[in-house]
BARO-786289 format. One record per residue (C-alpha): residue in three letters; chain; y, z, x. Coordinates in steps of 0.2 Angstrom, whole numbers, plus 5000, padded with zeros to 4 digits. Example, Ala and Ser with C-alpha at 12.3 -4.5 7.8 and 13.67 -1.06 7.14 Angstrom:
% BARO-786289
+------+------+------+------+------+
! code ! unit !   c2 !   c3 !   c1 !
+------+------+------+------+------+
!  ALA !    A ! 4978 ! 5039 ! 5062 !
!  SER !    A ! 4995 ! 5036 ! 5068 !
+------+------+------+------+------+
***
This chain:
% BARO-786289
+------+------+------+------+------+
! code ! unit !   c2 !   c3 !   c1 !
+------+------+------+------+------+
!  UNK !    A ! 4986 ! 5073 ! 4873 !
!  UNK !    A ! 4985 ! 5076 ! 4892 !
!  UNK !    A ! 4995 ! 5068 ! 4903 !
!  UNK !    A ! 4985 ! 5052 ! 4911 !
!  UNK !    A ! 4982 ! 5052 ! 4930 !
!  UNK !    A ! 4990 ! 5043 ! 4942 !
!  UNK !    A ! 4984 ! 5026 ! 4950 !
!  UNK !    A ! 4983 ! 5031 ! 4969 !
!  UNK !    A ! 4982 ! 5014 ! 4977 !
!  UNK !    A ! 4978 ! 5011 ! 4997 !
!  UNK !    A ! 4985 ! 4995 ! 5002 !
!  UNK !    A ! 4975 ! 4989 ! 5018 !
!  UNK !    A ! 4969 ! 4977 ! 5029 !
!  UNK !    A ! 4961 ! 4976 ! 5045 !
!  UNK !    A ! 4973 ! 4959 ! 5051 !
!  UNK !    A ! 4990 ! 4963 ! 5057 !
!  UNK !    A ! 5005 ! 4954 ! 5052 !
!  UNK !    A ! 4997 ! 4949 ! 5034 !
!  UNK !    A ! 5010 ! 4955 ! 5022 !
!  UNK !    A ! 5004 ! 4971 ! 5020 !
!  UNK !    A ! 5019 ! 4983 ! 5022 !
!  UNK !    A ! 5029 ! 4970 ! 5014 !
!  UNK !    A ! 5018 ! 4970 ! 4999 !
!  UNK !    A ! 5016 ! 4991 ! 4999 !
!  UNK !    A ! 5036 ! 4992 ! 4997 !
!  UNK !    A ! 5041 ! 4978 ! 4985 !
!  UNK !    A ! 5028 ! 4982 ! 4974 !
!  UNK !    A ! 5031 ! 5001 ! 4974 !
!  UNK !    A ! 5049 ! 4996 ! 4971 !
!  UNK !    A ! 5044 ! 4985 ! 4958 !
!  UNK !    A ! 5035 ! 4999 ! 4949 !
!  UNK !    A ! 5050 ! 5008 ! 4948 !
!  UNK !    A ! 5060 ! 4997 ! 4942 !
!  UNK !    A ! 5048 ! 4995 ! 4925 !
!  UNK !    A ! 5052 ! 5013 ! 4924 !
!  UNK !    A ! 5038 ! 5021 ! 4932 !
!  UNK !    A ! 5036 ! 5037 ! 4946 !
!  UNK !    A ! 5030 ! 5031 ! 4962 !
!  UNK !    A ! 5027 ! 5039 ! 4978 !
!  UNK !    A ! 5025 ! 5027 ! 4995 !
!  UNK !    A ! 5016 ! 5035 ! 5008 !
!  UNK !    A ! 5018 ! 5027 ! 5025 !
!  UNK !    A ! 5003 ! 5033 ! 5034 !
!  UNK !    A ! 5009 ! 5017 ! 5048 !
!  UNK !    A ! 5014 ! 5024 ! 5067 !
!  UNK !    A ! 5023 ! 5008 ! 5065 !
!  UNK !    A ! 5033 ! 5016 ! 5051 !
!  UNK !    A ! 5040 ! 4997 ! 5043 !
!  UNK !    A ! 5037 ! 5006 ! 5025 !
!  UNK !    A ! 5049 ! 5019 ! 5030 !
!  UNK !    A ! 5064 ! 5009 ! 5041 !
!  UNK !    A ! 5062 ! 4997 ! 5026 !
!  UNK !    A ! 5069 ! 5008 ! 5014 !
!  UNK !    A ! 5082 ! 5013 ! 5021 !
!  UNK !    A ! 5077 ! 5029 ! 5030 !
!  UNK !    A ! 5083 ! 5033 ! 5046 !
!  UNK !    A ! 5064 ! 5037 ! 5055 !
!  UNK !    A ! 5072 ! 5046 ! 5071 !
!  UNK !    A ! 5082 ! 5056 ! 5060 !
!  UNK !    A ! 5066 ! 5065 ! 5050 !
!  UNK !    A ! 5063 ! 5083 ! 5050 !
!  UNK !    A ! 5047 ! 5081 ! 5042 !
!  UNK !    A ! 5035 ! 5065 ! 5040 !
!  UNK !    A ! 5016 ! 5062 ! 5036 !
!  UNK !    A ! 5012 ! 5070 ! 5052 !
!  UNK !    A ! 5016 ! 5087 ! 5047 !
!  UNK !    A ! 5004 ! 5085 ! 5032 !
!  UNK !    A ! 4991 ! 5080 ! 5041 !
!  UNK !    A ! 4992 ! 5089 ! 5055 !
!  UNK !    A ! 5002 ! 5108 ! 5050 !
!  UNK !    A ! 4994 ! 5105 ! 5031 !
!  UNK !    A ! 5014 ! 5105 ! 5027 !
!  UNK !    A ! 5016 ! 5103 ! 5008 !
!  UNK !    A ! 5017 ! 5084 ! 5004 !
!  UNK !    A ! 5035 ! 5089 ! 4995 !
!  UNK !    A ! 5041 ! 5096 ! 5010 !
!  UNK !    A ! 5042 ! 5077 ! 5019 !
!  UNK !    A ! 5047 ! 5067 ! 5004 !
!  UNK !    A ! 5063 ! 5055 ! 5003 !
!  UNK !    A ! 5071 ! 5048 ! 4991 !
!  UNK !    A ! 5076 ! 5030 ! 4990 !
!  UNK !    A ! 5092 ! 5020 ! 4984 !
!  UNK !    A ! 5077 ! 5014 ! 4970 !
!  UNK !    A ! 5078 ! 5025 ! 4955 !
!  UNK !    A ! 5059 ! 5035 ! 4951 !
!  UNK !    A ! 5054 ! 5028 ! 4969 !
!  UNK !    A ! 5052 ! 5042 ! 4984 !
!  UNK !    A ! 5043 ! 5041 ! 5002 !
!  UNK !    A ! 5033 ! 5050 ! 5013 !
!  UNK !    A ! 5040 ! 5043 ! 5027 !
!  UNK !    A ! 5031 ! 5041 ! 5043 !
!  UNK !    A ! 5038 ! 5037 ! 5062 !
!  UNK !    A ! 5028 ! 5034 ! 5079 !
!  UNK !    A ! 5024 ! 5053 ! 5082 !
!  UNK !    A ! 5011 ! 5048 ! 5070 !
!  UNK !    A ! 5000 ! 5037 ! 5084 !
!  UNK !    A ! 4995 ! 5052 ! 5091 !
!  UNK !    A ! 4988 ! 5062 ! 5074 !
!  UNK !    A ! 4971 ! 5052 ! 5073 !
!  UNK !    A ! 4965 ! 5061 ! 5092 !
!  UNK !    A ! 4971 ! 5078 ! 5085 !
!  UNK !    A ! 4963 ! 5075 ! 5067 !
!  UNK !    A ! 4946 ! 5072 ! 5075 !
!  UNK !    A ! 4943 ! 5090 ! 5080 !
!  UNK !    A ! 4947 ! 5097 ! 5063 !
!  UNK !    A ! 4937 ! 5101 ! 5050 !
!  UNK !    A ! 4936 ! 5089 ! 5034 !
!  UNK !    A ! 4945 ! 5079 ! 5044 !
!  UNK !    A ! 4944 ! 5064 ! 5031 !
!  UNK !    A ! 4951 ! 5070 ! 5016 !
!  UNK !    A ! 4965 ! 5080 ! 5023 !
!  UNK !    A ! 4979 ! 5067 ! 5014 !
!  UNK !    A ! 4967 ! 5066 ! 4997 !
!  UNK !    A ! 4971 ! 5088 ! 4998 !
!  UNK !    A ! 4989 ! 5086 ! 5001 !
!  UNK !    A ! 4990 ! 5071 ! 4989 !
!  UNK !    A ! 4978 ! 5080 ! 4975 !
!  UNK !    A ! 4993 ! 5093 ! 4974 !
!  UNK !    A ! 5006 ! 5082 ! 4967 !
!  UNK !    A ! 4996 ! 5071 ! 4954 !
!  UNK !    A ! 5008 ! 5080 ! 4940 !
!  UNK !    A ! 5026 ! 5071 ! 4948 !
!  UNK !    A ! 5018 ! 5052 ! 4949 !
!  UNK !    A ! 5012 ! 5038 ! 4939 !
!  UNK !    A ! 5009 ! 5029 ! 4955 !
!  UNK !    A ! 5006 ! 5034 ! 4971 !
!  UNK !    A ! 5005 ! 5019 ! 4984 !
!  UNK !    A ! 4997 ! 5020 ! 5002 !
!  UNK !    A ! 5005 ! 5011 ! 5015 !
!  UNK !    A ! 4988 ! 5007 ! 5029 !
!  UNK !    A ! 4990 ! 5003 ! 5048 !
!  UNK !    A ! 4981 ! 4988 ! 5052 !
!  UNK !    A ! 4965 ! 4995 ! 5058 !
!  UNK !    A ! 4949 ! 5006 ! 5050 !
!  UNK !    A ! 4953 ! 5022 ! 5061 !
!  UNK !    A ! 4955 ! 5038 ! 5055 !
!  UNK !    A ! 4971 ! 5035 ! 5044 !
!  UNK !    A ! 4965 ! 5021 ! 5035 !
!  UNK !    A ! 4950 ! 5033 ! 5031 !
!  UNK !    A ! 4963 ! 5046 ! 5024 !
!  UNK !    A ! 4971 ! 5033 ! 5013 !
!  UNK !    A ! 4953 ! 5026 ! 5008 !
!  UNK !    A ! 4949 ! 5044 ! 5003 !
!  UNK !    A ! 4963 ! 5047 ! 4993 !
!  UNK !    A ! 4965 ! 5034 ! 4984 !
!  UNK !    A ! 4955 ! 5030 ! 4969 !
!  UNK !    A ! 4960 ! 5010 ! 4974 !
!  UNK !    A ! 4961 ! 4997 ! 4987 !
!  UNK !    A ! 4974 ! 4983 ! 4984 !
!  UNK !    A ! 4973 ! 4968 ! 4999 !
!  UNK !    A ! 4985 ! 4957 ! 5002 !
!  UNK !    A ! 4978 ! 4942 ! 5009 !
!  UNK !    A ! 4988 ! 4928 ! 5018 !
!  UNK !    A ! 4985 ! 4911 ! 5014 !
!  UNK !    A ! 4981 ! 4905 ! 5032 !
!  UNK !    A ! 4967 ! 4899 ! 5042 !
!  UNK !    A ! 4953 ! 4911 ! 5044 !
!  UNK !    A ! 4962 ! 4921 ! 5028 !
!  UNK !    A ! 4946 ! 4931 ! 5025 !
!  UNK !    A ! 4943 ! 4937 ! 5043 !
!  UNK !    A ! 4941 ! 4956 ! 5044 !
!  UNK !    A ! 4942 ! 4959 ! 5026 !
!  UNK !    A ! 4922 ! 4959 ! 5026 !
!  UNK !    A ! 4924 ! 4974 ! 5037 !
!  UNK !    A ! 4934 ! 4985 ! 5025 !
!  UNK !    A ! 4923 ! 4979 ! 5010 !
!  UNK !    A ! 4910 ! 4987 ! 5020 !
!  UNK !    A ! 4921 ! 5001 ! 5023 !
!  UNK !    A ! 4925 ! 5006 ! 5004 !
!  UNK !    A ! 4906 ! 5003 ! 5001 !
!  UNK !    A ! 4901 ! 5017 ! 5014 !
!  UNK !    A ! 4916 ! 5029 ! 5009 !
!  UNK !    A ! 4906 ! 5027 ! 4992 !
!  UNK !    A ! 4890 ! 5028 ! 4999 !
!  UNK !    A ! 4893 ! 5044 ! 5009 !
!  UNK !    A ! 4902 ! 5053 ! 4993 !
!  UNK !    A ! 4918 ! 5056 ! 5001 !
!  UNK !    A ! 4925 ! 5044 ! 4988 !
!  UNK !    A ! 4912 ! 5039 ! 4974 !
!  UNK !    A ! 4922 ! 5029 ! 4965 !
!  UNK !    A ! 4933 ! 5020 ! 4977 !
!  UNK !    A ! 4934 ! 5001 ! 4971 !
!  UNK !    A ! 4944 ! 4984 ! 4977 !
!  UNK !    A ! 4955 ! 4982 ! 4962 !
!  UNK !    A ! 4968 ! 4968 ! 4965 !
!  UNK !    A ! 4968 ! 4955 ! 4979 !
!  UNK !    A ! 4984 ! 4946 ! 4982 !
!  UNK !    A ! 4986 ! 4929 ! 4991 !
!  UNK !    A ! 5002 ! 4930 ! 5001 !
!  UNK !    A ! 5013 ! 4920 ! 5014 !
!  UNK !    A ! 5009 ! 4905 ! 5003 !
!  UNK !    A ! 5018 ! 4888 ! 5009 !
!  UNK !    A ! 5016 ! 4876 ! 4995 !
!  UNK !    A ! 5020 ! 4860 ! 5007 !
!  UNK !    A ! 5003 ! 4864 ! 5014 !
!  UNK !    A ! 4985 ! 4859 ! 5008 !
!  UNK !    A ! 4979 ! 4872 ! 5018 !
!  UNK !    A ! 4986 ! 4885 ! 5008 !
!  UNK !    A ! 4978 ! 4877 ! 4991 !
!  UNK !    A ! 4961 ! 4877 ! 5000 !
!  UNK !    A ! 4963 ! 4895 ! 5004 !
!  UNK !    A ! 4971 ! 4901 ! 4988 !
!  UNK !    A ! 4954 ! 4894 ! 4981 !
!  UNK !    A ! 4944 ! 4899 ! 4992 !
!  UNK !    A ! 4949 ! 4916 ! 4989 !
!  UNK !    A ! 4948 ! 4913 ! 4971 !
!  UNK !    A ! 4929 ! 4907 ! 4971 !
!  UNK !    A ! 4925 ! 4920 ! 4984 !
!  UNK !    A ! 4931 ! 4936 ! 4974 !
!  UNK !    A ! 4936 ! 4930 ! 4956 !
!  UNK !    A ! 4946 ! 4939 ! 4944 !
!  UNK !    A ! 4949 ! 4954 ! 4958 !
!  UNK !    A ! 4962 ! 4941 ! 4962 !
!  UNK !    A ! 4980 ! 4942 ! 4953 !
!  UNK !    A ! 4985 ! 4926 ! 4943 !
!  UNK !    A ! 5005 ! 4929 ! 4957 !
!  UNK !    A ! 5004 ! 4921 ! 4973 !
!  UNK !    A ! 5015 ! 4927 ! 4985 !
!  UNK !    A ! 5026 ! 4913 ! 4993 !
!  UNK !    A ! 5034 ! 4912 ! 5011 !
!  UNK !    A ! 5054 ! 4918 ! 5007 !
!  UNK !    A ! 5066 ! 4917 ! 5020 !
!  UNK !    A ! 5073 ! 4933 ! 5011 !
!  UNK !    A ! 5056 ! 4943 ! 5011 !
!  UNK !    A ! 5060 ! 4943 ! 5029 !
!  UNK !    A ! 5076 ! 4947 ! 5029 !
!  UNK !    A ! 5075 ! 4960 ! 5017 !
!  UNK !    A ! 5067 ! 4977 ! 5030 !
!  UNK !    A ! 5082 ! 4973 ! 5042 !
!  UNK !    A ! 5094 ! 4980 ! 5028 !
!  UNK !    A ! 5082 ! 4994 ! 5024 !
!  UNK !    A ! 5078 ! 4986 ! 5006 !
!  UNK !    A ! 5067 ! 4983 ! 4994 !
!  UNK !    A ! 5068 ! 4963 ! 4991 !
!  UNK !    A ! 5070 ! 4967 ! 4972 !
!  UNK !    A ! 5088 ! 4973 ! 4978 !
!  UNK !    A ! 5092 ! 4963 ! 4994 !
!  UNK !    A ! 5089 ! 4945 ! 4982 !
!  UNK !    A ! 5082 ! 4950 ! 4964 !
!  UNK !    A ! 5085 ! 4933 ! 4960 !
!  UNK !    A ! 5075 ! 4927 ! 4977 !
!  UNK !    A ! 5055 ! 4918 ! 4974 !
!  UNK !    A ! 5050 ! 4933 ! 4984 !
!  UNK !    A ! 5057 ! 4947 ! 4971 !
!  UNK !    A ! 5051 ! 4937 ! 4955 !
!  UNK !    A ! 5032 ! 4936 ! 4963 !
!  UNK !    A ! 5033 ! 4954 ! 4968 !
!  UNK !    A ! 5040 ! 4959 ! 4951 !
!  UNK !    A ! 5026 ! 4949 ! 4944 !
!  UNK !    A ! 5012 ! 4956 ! 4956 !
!  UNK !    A ! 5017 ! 4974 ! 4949 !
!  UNK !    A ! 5018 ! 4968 ! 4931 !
!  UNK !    A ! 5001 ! 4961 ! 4933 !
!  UNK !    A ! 4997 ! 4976 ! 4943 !
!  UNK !    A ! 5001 ! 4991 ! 4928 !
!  UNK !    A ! 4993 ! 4980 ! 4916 !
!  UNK !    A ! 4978 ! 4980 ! 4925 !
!  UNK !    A ! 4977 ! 4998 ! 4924 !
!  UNK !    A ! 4983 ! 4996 ! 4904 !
!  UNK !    A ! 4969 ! 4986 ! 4900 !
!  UNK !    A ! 4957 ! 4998 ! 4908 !
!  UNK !    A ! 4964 ! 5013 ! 4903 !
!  UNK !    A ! 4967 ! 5006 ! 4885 !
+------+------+------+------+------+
***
């Protein structure tokens, strides 16, 4: 029987400062811990994905930049991590300056979906860490991944900008770069229960994009904050913390998405 492909998920959105490299690494972390091959791919100037796994960024020899730039193997640049089946391609702010370079070259939107097409055989997941904007890297992420997982904060004017990358995955369909791109999973994050606000918005969010949105929500944990200064995972900092269990329960819901489409 061959050997299924893997779920390349991008994890994006436009906002800044919505949970969206905290929810890249817990649940790639989390996926490993069920047993599973992932690879994290921090295509972020900002680099959180990578400092928040414990990898030294000013230290690297290779990152993401050399793939994208040098077309350097994707398994040249790849880390492992203290999480057992979980490695990176680490990223660091060298990379702020690829998106001028990469508009000159040619086919210069699937140059990740090339170097990530070449390691499909070592990964049951591969997870897509987005900068929060819809430049030239998001559009790399977009075209190699197969789907789009947002992390959406339960806050005032939640929804803002997530408009714009549903029109985005639309006209990466459209144009053929990626013909089956689709928003797969939602998760409402930063969810403070002694507000009614954040009940109006988790519905809100529910009514707006229905079963897209997974059944966890994620809840503000002192320890989900605390977690990147220690370079870990929050599923080894606290295992036992509200953040780990909803992130363990966000990848759990996640995989069996793909078993009940797959199945």
């Amino acid at each position: 029987m061959p050997r299924t492909l893997p779920r390349i998920i991008a994890v994006a959105n436009q906002k800044g400062g919505v949970g969206k490299t905290t929810t890249s690494i817990n649940t790639a972390a989390s996926l490993a811990q069920l047993g599973l091959r992932v690879l994290l791919i921090d295509v972020d100037p900002q680099a959180n994905a990578t400092s928040g796994l414990g990898i030294d960024v000013r230290s690297l020899e290779n990152t993401i930049l050399d793939v994208l730039i040098d077309d350097a193997p994707l398994t040249d640049c790849l880390c492992m991590t203290e999480i057992d089946g979980l490695q990176v391609a680490p990223s660091n702010l060298r990379l702020a300056d690829a998106e001028m370079t990469m508009y000159s070259m040619l086919a210069r939107e699937t140059r990740l979906k090339n170097a990530v097409d070449a390691v499909l055989d070592q990964f049951d997941y591969i997870i897509i860490d987005c900068p929060p904007s819809l430049g030239l890297l998001t559009l790399n992420a977009l075209c190699a991944a197969r789907e789009v997982l947002i992390p959406i904060q339960c806050e005032y004017f939640a929804l803002e900008g997530v408009g714009q990358l549903l029109e985005n995955v639309l006209r990466i369909r459209r144009s053929g770069l990626n013909p089956t791109l689709e928003v797969s999973s939602i998760v409402c994050v930063m969810y403070d229960a002694r507000t009614n606000l954040a009940d109006e918005v988790v519905d809100e969010i529910r009514q707006h994009f229905g079963p897209t949105v997974l059944k966890t929500v994620v809840p503000r944990n002192i320890k989900l904050s605390e977690a990147p200064k220690y370079g870990m995972p929050i599923v080894t900092y606290d295992p036992m913390s509200r953040g780990a269990i909803a992130y363990t329960d966000v990848a759990q819901e996640v995989h069996n998405g793909s078993q009940s489409t797959t199945g």
